[in-house]
Residue frames relative to the residue before (quaternion, step in Angstrom):
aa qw qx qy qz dx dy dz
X 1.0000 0.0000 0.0000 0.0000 0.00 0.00 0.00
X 0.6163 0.4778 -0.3352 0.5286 3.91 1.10 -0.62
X 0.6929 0.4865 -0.3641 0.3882 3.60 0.70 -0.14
X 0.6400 0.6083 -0.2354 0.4062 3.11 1.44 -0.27
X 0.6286 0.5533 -0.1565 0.5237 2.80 1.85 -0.93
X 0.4477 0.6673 -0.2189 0.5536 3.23 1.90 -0.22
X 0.7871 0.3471 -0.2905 0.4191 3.22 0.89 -1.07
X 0.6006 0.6326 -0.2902 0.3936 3.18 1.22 -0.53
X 0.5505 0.6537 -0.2201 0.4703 3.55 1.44 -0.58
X 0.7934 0.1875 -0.0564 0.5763 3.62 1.10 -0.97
X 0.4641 -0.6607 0.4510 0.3804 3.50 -1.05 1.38
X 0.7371 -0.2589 0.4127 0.4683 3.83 -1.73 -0.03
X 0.9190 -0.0192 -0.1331 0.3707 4.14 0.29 -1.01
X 0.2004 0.7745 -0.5892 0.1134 3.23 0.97 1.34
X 0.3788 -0.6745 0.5276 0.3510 3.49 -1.08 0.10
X 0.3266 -0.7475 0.5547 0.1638 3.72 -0.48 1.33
X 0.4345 -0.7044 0.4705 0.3061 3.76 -1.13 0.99
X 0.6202 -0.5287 0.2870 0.5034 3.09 -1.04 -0.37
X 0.5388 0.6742 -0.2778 0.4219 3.52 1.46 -0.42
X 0.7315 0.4988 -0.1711 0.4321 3.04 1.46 -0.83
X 0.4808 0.6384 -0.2304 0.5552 3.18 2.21 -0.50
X 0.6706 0.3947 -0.3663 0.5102 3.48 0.58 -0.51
X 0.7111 0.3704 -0.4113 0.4336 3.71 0.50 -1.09
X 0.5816 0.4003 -0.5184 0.4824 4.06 0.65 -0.22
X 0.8597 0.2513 -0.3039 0.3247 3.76 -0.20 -0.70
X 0.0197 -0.8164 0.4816 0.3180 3.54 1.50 -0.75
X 0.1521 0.5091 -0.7773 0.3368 2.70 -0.18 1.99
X 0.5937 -0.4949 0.6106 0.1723 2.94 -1.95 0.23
X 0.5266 -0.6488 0.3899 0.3870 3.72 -0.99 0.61
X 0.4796 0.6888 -0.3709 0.3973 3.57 0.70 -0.32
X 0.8411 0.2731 -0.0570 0.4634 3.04 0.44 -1.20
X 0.2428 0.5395 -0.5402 0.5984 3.70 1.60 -0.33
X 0.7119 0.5746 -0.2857 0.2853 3.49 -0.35 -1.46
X 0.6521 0.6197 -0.0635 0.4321 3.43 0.74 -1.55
X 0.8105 0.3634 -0.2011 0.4130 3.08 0.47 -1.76
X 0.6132 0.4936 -0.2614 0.5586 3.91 1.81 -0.73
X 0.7995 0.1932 -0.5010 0.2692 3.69 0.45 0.32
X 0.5666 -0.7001 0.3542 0.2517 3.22 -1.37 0.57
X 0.3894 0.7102 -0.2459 0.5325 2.97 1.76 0.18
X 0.6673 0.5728 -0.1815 0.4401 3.54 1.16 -0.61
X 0.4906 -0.6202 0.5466 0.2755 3.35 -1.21 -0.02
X 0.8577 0.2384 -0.2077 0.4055 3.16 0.74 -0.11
X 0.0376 0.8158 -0.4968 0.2937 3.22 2.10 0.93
X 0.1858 -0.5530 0.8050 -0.1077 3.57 -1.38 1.41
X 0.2218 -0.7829 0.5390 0.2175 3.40 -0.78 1.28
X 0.6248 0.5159 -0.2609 0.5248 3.47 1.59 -0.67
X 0.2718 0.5440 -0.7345 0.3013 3.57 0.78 0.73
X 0.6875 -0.4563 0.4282 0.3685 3.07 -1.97 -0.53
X 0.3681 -0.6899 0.4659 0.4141 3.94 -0.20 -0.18
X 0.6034 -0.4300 0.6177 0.2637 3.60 -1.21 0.45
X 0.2487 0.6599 -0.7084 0.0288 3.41 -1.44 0.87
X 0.5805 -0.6468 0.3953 0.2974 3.08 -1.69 0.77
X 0.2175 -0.7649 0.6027 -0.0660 3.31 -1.61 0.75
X 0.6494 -0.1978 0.0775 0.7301 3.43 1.07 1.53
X 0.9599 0.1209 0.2076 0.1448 3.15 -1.89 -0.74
X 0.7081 -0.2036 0.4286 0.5229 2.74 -0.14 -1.68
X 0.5231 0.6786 -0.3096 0.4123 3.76 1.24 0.36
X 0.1589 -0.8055 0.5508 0.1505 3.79 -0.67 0.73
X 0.1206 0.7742 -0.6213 -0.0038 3.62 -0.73 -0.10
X 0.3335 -0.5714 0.7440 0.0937 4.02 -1.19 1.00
X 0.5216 -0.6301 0.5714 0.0669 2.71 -1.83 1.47
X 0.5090 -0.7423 0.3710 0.2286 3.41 -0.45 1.07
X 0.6022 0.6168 -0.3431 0.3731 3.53 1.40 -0.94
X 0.8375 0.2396 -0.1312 0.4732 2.87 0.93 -1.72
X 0.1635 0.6004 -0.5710 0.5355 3.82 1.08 1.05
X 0.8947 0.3233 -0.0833 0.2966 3.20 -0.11 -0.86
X 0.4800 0.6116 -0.2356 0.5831 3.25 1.46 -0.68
X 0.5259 0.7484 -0.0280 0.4033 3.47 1.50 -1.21
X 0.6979 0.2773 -0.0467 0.6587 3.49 0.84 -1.62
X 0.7552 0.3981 -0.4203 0.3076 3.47 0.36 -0.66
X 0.5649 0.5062 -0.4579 0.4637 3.77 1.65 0.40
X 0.6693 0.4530 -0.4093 0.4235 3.19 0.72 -0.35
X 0.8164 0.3652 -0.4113 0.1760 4.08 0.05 -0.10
């Protein structure tokens, strides 16, 4: 029910921080990390992808963040 209330909170193309990524998936940054690189071992090709946000900023697309959790419970 809190994830829902989540979704309702963020439009379809906000870019979710990384702070905000952990409290939607409670994952840990490490593994946020982990689960985007394909290089890894523990690469998830259906994570979400990383997109830029300025510079030197990241930010996850809220849709598919979400779109995300609701396969996994």
């Amino acid at each position: 029910m809190e994830r829902q209330n989540d979704m309702r909170q963020y439009s379809e193309d906000h870019l979710l921080l990384l702070l905000e990524l952990k409290r939607v998936t409670s994952l840990g940054k490490s593994t946020i990390y982990n689960y985007g690189n394909p290089k890894n071992k523990y690469y998830h090709p259906d994570f979400p992808k990383r997109r830029k946000r300025g510079r030197r900023g990241v930010g996850w697309l809220a849709s598919e963040v979400f779109a995300w959790v609701a396969t996994r419970d």
